[in-house]
C-alpha positions as MATLAB code, in Angstrom:
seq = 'XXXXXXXXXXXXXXXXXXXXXXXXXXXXXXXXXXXXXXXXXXXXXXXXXXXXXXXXXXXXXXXXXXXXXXXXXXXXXXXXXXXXXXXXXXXXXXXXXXXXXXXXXXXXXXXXXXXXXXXXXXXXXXXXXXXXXXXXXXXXXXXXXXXXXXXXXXXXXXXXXXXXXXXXXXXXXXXXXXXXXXXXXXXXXXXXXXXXXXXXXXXXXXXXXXXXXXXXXXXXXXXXXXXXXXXXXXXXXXXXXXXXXXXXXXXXXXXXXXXXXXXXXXXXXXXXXXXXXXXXXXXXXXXXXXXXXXXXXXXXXXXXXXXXXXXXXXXXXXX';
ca = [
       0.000    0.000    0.000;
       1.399    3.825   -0.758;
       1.404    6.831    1.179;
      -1.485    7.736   -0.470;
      -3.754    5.343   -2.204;
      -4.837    5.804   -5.212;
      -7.632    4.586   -7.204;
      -8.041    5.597  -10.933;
     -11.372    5.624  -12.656;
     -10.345    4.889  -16.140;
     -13.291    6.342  -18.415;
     -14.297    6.666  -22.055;
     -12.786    9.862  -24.785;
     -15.662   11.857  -22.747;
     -14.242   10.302  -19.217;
     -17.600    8.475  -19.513;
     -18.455    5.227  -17.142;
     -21.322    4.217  -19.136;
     -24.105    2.800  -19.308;
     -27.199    4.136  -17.220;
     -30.295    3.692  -19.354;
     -28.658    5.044  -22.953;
     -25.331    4.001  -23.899;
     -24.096    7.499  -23.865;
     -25.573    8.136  -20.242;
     -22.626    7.598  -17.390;
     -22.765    7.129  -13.748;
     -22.409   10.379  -11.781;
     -18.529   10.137  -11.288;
     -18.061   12.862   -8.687;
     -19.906   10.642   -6.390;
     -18.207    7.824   -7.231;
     -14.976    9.920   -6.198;
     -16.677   11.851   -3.240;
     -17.216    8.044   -1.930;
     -13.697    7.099   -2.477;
     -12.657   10.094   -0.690;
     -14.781    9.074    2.294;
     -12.968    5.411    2.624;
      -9.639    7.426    2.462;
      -8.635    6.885   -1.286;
      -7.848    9.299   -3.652;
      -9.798    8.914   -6.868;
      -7.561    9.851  -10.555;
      -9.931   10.308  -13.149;
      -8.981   10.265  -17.004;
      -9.425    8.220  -19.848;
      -7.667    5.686  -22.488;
      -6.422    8.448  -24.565;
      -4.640   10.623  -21.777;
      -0.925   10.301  -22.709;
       0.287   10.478  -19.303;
      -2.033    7.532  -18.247;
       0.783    4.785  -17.872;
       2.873    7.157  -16.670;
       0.633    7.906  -13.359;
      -0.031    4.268  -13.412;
       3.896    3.118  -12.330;
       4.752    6.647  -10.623;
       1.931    7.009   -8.437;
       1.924    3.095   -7.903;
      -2.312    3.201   -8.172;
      -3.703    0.264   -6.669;
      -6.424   -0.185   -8.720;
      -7.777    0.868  -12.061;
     -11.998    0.733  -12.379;
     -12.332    0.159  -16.041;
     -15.228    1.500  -18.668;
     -15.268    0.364  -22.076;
     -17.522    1.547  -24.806;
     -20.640    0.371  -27.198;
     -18.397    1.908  -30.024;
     -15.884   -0.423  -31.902;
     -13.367    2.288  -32.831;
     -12.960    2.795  -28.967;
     -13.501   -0.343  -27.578;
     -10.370   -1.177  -29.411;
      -7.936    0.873  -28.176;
     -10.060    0.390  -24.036;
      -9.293   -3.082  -24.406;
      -5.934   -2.753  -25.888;
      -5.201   -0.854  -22.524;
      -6.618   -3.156  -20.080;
      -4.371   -5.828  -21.529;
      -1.743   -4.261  -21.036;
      -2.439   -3.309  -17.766;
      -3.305   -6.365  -16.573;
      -0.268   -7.991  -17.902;
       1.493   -5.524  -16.217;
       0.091   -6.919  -12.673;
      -2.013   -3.902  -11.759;
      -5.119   -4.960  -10.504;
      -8.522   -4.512  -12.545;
     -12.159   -4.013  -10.852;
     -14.006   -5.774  -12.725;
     -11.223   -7.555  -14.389;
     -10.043   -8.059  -18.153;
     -12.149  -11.443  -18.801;
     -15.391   -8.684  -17.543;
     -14.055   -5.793  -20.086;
     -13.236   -8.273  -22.747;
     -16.161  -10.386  -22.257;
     -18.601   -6.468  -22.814;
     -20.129   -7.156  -26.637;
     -18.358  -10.594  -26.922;
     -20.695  -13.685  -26.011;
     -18.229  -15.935  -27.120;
     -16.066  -15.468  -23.886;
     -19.132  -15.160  -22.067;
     -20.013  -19.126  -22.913;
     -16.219  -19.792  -22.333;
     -16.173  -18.146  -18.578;
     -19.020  -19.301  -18.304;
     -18.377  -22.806  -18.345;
     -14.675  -22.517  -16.796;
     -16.264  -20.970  -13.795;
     -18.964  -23.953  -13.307;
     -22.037  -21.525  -14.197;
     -25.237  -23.200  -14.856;
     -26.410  -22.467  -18.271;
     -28.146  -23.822  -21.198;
     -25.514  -25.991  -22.619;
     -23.601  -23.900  -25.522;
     -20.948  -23.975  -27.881;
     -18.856  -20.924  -28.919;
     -17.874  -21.755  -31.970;
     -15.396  -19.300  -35.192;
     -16.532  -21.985  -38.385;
     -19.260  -23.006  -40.354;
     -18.563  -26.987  -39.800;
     -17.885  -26.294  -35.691;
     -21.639  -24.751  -35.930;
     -23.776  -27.204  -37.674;
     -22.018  -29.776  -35.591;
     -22.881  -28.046  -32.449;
     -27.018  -27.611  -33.608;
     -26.119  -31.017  -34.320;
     -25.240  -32.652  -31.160;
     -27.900  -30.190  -29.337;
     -30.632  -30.665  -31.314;
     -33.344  -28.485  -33.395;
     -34.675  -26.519  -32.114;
     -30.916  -24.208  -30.918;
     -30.904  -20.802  -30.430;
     -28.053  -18.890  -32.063;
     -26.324  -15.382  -31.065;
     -24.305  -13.225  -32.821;
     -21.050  -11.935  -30.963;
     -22.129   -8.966  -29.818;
     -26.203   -7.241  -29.413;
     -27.845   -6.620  -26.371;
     -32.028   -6.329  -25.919;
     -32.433   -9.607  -27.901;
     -30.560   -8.512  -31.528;
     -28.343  -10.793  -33.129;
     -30.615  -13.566  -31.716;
     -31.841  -16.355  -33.577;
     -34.303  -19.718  -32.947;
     -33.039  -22.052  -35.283;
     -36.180  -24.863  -36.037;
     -34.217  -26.889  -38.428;
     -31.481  -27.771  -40.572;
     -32.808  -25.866  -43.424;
     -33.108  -22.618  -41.535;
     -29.402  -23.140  -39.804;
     -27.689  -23.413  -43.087;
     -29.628  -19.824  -44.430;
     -28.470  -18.306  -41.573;
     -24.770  -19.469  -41.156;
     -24.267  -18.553  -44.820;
     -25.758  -14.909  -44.054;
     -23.435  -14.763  -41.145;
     -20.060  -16.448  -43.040;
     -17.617  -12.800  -42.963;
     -14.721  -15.188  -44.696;
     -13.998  -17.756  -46.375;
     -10.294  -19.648  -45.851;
      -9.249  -23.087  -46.783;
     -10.115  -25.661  -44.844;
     -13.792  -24.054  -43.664;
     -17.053  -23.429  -45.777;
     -16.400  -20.149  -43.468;
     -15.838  -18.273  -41.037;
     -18.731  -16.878  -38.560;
     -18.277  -16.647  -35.012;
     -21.421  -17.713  -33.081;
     -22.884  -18.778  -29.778;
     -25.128  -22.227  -30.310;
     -27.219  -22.758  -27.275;
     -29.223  -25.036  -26.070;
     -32.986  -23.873  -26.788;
     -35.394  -23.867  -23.236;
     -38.984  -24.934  -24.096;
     -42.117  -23.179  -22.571;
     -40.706  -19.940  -20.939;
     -43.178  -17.519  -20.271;
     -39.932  -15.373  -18.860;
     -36.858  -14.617  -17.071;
     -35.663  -12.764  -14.591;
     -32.932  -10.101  -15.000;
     -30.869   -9.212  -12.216;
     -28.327   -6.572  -10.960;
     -25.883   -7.396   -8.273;
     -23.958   -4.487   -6.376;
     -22.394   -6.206   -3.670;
     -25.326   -8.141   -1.605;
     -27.901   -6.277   -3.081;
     -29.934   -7.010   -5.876;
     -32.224   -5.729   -8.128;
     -34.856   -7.885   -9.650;
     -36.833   -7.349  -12.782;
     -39.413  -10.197  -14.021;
     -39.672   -9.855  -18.431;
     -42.091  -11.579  -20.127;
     -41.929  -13.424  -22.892;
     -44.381  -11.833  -25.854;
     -47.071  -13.967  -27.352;
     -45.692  -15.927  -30.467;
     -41.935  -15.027  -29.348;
     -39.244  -16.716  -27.112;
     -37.251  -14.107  -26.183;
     -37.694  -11.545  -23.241;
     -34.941   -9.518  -23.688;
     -36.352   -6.293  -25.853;
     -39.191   -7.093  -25.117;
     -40.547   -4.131  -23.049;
     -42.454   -6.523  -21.070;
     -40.949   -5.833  -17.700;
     -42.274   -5.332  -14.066;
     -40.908   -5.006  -10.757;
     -41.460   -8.116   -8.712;
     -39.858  -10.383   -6.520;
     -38.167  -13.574   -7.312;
     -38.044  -16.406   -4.953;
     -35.186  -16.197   -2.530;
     -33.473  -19.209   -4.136;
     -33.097  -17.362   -7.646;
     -31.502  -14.323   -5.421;
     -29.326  -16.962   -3.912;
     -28.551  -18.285   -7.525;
     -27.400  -15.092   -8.765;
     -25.514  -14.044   -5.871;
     -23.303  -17.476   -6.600;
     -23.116  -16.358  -10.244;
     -21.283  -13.302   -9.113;
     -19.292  -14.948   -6.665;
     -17.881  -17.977   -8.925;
     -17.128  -14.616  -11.432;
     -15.226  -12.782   -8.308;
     -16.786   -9.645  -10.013;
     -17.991   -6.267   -7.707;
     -21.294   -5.921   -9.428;
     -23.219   -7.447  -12.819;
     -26.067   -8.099  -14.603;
     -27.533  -11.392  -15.210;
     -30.452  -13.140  -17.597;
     -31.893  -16.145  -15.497;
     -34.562  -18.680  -16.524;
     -36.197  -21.066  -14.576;
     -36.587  -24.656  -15.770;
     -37.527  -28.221  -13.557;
     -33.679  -28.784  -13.310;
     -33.179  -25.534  -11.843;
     -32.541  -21.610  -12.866;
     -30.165  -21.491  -15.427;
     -27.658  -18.254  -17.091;
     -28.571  -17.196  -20.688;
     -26.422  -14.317  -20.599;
     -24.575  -11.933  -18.192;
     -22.517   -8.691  -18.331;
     -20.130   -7.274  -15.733;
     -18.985   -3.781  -17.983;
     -21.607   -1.667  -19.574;
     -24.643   -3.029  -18.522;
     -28.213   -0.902  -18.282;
     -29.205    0.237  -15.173;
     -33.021    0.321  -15.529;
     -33.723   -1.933  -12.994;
     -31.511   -0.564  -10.433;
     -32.200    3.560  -10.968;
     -35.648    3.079  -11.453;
     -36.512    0.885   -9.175;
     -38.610    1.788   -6.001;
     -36.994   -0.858   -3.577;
     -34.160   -3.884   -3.762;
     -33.428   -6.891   -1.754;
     -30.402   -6.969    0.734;
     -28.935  -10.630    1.292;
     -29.553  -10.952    5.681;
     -27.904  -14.573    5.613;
     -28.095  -17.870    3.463;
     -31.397  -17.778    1.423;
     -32.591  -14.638    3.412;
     -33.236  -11.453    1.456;
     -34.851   -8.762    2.856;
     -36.820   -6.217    0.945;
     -35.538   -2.600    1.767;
     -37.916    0.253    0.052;
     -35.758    2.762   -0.644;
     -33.216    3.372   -3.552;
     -29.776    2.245   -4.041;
     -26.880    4.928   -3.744;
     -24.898    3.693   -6.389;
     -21.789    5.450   -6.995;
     -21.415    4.650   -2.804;
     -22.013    0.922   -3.254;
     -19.599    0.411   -6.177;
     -16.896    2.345   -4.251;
     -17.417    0.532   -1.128;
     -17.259   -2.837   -3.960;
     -14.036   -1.637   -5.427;
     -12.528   -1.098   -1.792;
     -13.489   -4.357   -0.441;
     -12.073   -5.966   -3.659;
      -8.376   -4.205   -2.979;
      -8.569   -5.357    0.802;
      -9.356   -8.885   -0.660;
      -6.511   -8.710   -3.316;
      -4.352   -8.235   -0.573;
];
């Protein structure tokens, strides 16, 4: 530990920590630093482009960096190129490089996923043509298949049969290379009969925020749909999610969960960049009291304070 600790808030070209509701819309930073102030840390804000950012990295010897990343590609790319290096580096990331990396990139979501022991619909992450119409294979019609990247339920696809999967694969083929029909990275998922909804969830800590979507008639997804009320889940599903984040070692997230006879199961999850909706307009949330106790509390979340008192924790943790 320095002198001094230091925490930088590494934001977007507009020093940005996106996403509230809009993409463009960022968390109120000043908190964020006011809080860090109060646990005796002292906040650096700036953002990937400032070229004195490594530099105040080594000199000042910053504990941690709290990454943003952005919905546009042109940035992401140079946000991500930064974390890396970071992280290679050794300095410590909150959330960490699989959570940036993972922002607009299902593929690593499946992967991490899976690594961590998540429950999910079984999936494939697959780059080729032949990798995905062995994976619909082996699941069986009907599969749902993703693009990379979309949020609110675009770039997603129920596949009935074969037919259907080879129409779409060749729409989504971006090259062609020897050895491959082509190239098209996808997600191929396991397809969940009979869902009249899920639940989507946003973890700060021990707190969550529930939203229950439904399902439109004559569709299967719930994402995008609009369909969305504030209820609460069974404490189990709380329980659920809190081990999702936990297995993840992440400070906060947002999670998709559905619930089937086997058990509630992940369809997707973000840690970076994730809407807020459920958390900022949200009336009350549910604090975890002990194993598979959750008590309501009807009044809103400060957030800036809990992800500051997150990111703390997290350094204590590290060590």
């Amino acid at each position: 530990m320095t002198t001094q600790p230091y925490v930088m808030i590494l934001g977007d070209f507009a020093c940005r920590m996106p996403q509230v509701v809009y993409w463009y819309e960022s968390i109120h930073v000043p908190r964020l630093c006011n809080r860090f102030r109060e646990l005796g840390w002292f906040p650096l804000v700036t953002h990937y482009g400032d070229p004195h950012l490594l530099e105040q990295v080594r000199d000042l010897e910053v504990a941690a960096v709290v990454p943003a990343t952005c919905i546009l590609d042109e940035y992401r790319q140079l946000a991500e190129s930064v974390c890396a290096a970071l992280a290679e580096a050794g300095v410590l990331l909150i959330p960490s490089l699989a959570s940036v990396l993972a922002y607009e990139n299902k593929l690593l979501q499946v992967v991490r996923a899976e690594l961590a022991g998540i429950p999910t619909p079984r999936s494939y992450a697959v780059a080729t043509f032949e990798d995905a119409h062995r994976a619909a294979r082996d699941l069986g019609f009907p599969v749902i298949v993703k693009t990379p990247h979309g949020f609110a339920s675009k770039g997603v696809h129920k596949i009935d049969n074969e037919g259907d999967l080879l129409r779409l694969l060749r729409s989504e083929v971006t090259a062609f290379e020897p050895g491959t029909a082509g190239l098209c990275p996808l997600v191929v998922q396991e397809f969940v009969p009979g869902l009249k909804g899920d639940w989507k969830i946003l973890l700060f800590g021990e707190k969550a925020f529930p939203l229950w979507r439904k399902v439109p008639e004559g569709d299967f997804r719930a994402s995008g749909s609009g369909l969305w009320e504030f209820s609460s889940p069974p404490d189990a599903i709380l329980d659920f999610a809190l081990q999702v984040k936990q297995a993840l070692q992440v400070p906060w997230m947002s999670l998709d969960v559905v619930v089937t006879p086997d058990g509630p199961l992940v369809t997707e999850y973000q840690v970076v960049h994730f809407g807020l909706t459920a958390c900022v307009r949200a009336k009350h949330h549910f604090r975890r009291a002990g194993p598979g106790e959750w008590i309501r509390e009807d009044n809103p979340l400060r957030l800036e304070e809990a992800m500051a008192d997150e990111v703390v924790g997290m350094i204590a943790h590290h060590g």
